[in-house]
N, C-alpha and C positions, 0 to 999 in steps of 0.2 A: 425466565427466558422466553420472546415470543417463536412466533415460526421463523423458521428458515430454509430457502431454498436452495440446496446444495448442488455442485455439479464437481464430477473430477475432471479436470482436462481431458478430453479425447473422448470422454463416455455422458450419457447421457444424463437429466434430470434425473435425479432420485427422489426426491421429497420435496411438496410442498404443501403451505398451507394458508390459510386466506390473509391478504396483507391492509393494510390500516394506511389511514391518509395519516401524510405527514404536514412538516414546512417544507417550506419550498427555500430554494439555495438563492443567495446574493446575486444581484444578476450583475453584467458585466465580462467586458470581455476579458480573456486571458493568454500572454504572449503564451503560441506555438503546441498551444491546447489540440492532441492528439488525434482528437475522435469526434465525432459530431454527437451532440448532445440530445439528439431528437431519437434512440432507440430506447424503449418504455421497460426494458427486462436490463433491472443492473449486473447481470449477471452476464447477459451477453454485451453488455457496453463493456466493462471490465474485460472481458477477454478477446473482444476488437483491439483494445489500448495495447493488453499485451503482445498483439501480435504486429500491431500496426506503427506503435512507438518502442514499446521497451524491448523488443527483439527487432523490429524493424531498421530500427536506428543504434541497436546496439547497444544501448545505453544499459542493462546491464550483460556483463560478457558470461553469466554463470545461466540465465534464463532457459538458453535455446533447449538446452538438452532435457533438462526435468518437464519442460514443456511437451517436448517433441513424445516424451514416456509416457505422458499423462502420471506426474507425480504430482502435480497442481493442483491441490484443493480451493474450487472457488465457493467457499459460502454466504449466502446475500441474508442477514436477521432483518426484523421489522422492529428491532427494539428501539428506543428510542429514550430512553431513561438510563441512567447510569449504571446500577444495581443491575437491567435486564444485561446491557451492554457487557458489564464485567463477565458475566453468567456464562453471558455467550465467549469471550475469551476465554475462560476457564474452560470450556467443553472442548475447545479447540485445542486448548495446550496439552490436555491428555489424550485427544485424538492423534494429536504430534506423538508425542510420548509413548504412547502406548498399540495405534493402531498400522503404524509404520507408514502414514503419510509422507512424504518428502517435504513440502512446507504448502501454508495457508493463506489465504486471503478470506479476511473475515471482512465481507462490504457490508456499511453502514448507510443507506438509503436517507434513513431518518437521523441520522446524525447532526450537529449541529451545523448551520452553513456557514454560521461566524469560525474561522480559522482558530482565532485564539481558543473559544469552547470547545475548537474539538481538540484542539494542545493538550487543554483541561483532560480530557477521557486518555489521551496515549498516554499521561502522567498516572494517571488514576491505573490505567490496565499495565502500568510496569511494577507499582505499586501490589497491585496485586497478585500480578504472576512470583513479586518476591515471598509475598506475604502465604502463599499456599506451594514455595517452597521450588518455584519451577525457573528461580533468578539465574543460576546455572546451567540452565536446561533451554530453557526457552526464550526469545531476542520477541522485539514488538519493534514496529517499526512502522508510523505512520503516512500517511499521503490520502490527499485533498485538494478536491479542485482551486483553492487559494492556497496552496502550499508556498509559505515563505522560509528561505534559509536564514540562520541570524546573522546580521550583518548587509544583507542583501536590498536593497530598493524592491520591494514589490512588482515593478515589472522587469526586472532582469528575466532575460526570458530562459535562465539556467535555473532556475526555479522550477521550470516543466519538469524535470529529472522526479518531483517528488509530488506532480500535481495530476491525480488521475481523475477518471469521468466522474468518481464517485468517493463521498468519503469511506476508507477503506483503514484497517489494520492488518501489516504481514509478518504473521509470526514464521520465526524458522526455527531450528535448532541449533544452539551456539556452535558445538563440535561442527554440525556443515558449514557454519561461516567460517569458523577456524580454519577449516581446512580448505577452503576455496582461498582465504587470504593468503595463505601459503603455497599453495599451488599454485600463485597468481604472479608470472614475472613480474609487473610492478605498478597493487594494485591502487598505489597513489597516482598513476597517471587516468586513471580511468575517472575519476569528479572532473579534475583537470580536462579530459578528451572532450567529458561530456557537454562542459562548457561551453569549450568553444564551438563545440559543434551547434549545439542552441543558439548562443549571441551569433554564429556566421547565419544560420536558418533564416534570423532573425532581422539580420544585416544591422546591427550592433554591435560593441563590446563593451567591456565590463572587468572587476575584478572578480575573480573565481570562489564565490562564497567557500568555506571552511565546511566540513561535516564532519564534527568531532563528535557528537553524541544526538540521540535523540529529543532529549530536552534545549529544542528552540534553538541548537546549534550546528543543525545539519552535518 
């Protein structure tokens, strides 16, 4: 596992440790892309987005409040290999588990910028969360600054729902999704809302990509 720099919502840096040149990301614009791309700490780009898009705009309706508590774990690794990658998931799924986190953002700086490579790693980190037994327990859930839905045109600009500053995996705990799904008058309208709200932003439309699972089908 390399270093990593952690922060919980609302409190400060806790740990860091010296970080390593990477690749650099695909260049190229992208529909309705959040945040401006020029702050050098992923760690504070990441939680501009959260507060600028994904609570800003409401696009998810469960965010505000774990936010507002600082239940939010942002952690930023330097791994960039698969095996450190996994490592770092694994520390994080017991840190769920075991340390009473409310849920995680593991940001991937050096991750792949080709889209599909980093599919590759959320496939690999579901794979392994089953494999050490956390398939019950613990949810992965990818987003990248190229995030494509399946079925979608690459620039539908409802694509933003799943495209952040930086490539990132957000693990939560199944029982908290359970239960916000069910708490949730009716949370089929909310991909739906979030669409159109993107393609009006956008001053486009489009059909409403599907997000049935993880694996490439949003």
């Amino acid at each position: 596992m390399a270093g990593l720099v952690e922060r919980d919502r609302l409190r400060p840096v806790v740990k860091s440790r010296p970080d390593r040149a990477g690749p650099g990301r695909r260049p190229g614009s992208r529909p309705d892309t959040p945040v401006a791309m020029s702050a050098a700490d992923p760690v504070a780009r990441v939680d501009a987005w959260l507060d600028e898009f994904i609570v800003g705009l409401d696009i998810c309706p469960f965010a505000r409040l774990p936010l507002q508590r600082g239940q939010v774990h942002l952690v930023a690794t330097d791994s960039r290999d698969l095996p450190d990658i996994l490592a770092d998931v694994l520390v994080e799924a017991r840190r769920l588990d075991e340390d009473g986190v409310g849920t995680t953002l593991l940001i991937l700086p050096r991750a792949p910028a080709d889209f599909d490579d980093f599919l590759d790693i959320c496939y690999a980190a579901e794979d392994a969360l089953s494999a050490a037994g956390f398939d019950r327990r613990v949810q992965v859930v990818g987003f990248h600054p190229d995030y494509v839905f399946h079925g979608a045109p690459p620039d539908d600009p409802a694509n933003a729902v799943n495209r952040s500053p930086v490539p990132l995996l957000h693990l939560l705990r199944w029982q908290d999704v359970r239960d916000a799904i069910e708490g949730h008058r009716d949370i089929g309208e909310v991909p739906r809302r979030n669409a159109r709200l993107l393609r009006e932003r956008a001053g486009t439309a489009g059909a409403c990509p599907h997000r049935s699972s993880q694996r490439g089908e949003g």
